[in-house]
C-alpha positions in Angstrom: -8.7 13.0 11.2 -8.6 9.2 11.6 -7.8 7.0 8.7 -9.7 3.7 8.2 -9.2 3.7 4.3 -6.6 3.9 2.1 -5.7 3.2 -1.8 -3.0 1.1 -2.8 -1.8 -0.8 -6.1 -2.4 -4.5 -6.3 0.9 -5.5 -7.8 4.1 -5.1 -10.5 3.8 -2.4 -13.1 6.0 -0.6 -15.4 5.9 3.0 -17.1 8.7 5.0 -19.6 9.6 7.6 -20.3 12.3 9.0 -23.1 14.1 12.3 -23.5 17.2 13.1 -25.9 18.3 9.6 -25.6 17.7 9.2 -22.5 15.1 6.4 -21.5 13.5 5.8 -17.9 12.3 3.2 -16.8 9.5 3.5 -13.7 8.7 0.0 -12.1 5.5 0.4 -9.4 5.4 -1.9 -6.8 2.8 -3.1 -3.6 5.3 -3.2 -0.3 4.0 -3.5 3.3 7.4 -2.8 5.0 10.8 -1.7 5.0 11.9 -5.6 4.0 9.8 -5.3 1.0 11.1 -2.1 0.1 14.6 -2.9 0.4 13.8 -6.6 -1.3 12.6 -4.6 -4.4 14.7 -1.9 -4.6 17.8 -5.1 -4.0 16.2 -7.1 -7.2 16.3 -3.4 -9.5 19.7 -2.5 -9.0 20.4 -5.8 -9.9 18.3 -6.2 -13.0 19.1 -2.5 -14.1 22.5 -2.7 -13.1 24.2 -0.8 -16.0 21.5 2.2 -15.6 23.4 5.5 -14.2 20.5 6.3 -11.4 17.9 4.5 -9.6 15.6 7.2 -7.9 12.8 6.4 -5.4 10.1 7.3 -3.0 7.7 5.0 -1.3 4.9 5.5 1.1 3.9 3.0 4.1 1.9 2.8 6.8 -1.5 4.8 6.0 -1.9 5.4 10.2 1.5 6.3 10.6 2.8 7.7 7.4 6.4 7.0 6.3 7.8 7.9 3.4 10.7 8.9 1.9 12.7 9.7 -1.5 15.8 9.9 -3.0 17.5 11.6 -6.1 20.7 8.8 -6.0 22.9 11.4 -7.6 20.6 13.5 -10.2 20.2 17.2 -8.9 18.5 17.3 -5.9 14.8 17.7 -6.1 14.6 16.6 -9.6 14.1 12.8 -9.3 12.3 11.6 -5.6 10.7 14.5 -5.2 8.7 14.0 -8.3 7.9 10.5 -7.9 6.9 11.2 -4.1 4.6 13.9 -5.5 3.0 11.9 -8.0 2.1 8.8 -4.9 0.7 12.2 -3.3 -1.4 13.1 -6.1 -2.7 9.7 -6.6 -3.3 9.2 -3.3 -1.7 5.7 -2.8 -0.2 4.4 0.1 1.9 1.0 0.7 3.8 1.7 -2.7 7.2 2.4 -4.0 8.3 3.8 -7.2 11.5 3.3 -8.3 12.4 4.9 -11.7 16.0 3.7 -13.4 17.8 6.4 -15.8 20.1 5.5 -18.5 21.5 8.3 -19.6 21.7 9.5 -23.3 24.7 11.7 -23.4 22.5 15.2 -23.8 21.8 17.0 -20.0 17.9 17.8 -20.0 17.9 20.7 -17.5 16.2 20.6 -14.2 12.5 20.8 -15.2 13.3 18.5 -17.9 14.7 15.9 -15.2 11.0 16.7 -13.1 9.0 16.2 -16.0 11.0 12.8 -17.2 10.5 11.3 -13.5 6.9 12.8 -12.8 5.7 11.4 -16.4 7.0 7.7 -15.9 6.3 7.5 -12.4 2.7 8.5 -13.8 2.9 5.8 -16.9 4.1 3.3 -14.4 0.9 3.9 -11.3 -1.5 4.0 -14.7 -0.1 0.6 -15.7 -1.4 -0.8 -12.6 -4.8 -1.0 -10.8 -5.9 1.4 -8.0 -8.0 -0.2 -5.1 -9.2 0.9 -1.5 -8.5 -1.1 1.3 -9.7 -1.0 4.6 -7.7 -1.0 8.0 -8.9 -3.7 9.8 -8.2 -5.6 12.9 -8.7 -9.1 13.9 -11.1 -10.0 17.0 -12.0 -13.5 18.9 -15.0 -14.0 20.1 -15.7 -17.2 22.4 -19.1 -17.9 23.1 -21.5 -21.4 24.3 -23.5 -22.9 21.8 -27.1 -21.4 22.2 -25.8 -18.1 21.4 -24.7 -19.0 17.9 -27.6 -17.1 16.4 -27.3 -14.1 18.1 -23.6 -13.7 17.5 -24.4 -14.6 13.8 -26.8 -12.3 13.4 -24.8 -9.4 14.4 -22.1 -11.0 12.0 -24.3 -10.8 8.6 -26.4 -7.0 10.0 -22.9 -5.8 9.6 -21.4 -7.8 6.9 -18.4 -9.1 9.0 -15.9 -11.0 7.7 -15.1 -14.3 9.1 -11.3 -15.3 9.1 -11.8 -19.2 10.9 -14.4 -20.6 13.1 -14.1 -23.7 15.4 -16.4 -25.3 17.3 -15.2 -28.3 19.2 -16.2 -28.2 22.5 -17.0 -23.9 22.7 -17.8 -22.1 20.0 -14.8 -19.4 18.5 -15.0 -17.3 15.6 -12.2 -15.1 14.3 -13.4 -12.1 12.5 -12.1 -9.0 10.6 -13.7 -5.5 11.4 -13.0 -2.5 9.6 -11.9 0.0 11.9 -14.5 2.6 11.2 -16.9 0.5 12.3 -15.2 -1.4 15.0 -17.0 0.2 18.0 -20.2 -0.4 16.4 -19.7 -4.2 15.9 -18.4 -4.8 19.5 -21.2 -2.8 21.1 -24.2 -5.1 19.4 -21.6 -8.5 20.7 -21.1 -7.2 24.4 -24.9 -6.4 24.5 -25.3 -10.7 23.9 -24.2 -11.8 27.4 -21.8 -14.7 27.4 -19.9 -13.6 24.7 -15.6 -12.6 25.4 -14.1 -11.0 23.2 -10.5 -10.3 22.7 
């Protein structure tokens, strides 16, 4: 199935947790990239640097998933897994969790561990706002002067975005179209004749 949709957070939130002593701290974040992800995960350890763990799972790239998680040191399966399952269960893409332990001195037990990560990764995407955005791709479309109407008309019957417009000496307008309906839109401006589009 194709993806032309996909939610996400919209920016910095924080969630806790606390066990016997033991207090974790989830801190949500929107990342495009690897840079991003390393950026954040760079400005944590430094921020939290006396915490015993810093666990994490992210999830990029809504047409080509990548994602990954890690335990850094807890029992495996008990920290990443958790938060990756809980970006899984609300469906978000282009985040990262990372959740920082400091430990209280009593051992919770593996399901204790799962449900201390799962609940503040939980608290921290709650914190937040969840939105749906669209995969979109830019397009170009250079035309002569007369056909301004046409190509305009096609622009507001399918409620395209414009991203800039120029025109000096031949018209050019940059728009955004959503991928599922890309075909559509270039259809209706190849049927105007005189139009390019790239």
């Amino acid at each position: 199935m194709e993806i032309s949709e996909y939610n996400t957070i919209i920016k910095e939130s924080e969630g806790y947790y606390k066990e016997k002593g033991s207090k974790f701290i989830a801190i949500a974040f929107h990342v495009e990239n690897d840079e991003e992800i390393s950026e954040a995960r760079a400005i944590i350890k430094k921020k939290y640097f006396d915490a015993r763990h810093h666990c994490f799972a992210y999830r990029i790239n809504p047409e080509d998933e990548q994602s990954r998680s890690s335990d850094d040191g807890e029992p495996s399966g008990t920290a990443g897994k958790p938060i990756l399952n809980q970006l899984l269960s609300f469906e978000l893409t282009n985040t990262l969790i990372i959740v920082v332990r400091y430990f209280g001195g009593t051992k919770l037990g593996v399901s204790g561990l799962i449900l201390a990560y799962k609940s503040a990764t939980r608290d921290a995407i709650q914190n937040n706002r969840i939105v749906k955005k669209f995969i979109t791709s830019e397009v170009e479309l250079s035309f002569e002067y007369p056909l301004m109407n046409s190509v305009m008309k096609v622009i507001k019957d399918e409620k395209i975005r414009i991203i800039n417009q120029d025109f000096d000496t031949n018209c050019k307008i940059n728009i955004e179209l959503k991928k599922n309906k890309k075909k559509i839109a270039i259809n209706k401006f190849e049927k105007i004749r005189g139009v390019t589009i790239t």
